[in-house]
Residue, then its C-alpha position, 0 to 999 in steps of 0.5 A: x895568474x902567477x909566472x911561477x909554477x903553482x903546487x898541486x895538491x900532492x906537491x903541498x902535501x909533500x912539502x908539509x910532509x918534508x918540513x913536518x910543521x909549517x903556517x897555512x898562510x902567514x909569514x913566520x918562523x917555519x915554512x908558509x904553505x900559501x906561499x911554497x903553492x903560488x912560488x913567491x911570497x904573498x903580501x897582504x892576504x891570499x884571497x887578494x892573489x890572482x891564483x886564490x882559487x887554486x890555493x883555496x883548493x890546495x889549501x882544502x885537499x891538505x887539510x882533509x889529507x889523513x897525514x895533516x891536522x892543524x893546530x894554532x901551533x906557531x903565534x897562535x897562527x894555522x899551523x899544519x903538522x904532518x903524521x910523523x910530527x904528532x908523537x913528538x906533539x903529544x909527547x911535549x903537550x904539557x910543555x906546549x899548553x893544550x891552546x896549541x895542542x887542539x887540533x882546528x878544522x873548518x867544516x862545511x855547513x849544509x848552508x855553506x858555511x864554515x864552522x870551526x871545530x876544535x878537538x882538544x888533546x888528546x882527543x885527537x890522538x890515535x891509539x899508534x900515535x899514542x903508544x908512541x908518543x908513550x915511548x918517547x923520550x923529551x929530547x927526541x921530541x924535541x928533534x922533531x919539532x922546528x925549534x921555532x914552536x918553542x919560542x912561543 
């Protein structure tokens, strides 16, 4: 274990809904969850940490939190974008290429196993969030977004 205090669920989520977007798990130009969840940075991979039990959990409630989709958004890494990101995402999709604009998500088999599953854009976009992306200007989007999304 850890000598830092680790997340809890409700913390991580809160975390993603203060910075927006942020990397599930590698180093980058936004916040990194794993890392925000144990208190220090993680070398190498989070499944070697001593808490990687917590962090799995964690790493699981938030991604079936209705608030976060994942997309490869940054570097082509798992990327968490809370709610109030995804008008301002839809609004730039054609700037941002539909790779970054799938949302991903791993699914439990019966057999226990993961699969991936990808929902192209606009698939996962609801009928709200669509209106709003509709009443979007380009550069209120772009103040959404962490100005690091672009750079890819």
């Amino acid at each position: 274990m850890s000598t830092s205090r680790l997340l809890t669920a409700a913390e991580a989520l809160a975390v993603v809904a203060e910075h927006g977007i942020v990397l599930e798990s590698a180093a980058g130009p936004v916040p990194t969850l794993t890392h925000a969840i144990v208190g220090e940075r993680i070398r190498g991979s989070w499944w070697a940490h001593p808490d990687s039990h917590h962090v799995y959990a964690v790493l699981e409630a938030v991604r079936d939190s209705p608030d976060i989709l994942a997309f490869r958004l940054v570097g082509g890494k798992v990327t968490y974008a809370h709610r109030r990101t995804w008008a301002a995402l839809a609004r730039l999709a054609d700037d941002l290429g539909p790779q970054r604009v799938t949302a991903v998500d791993d699914v439990h088999t019966e057999r226990g196993h993961h699969r991936r599953v990808e929902t192209p854009f606009p698939d996962w976009l609801d009928a709200a969030t669509r209106q709003e992306a509709s009443d979007m200007d380009t550069s209120t989007a772009r103040a959404i977004l962490p100005a690091a999304i672009f750079a890819d």
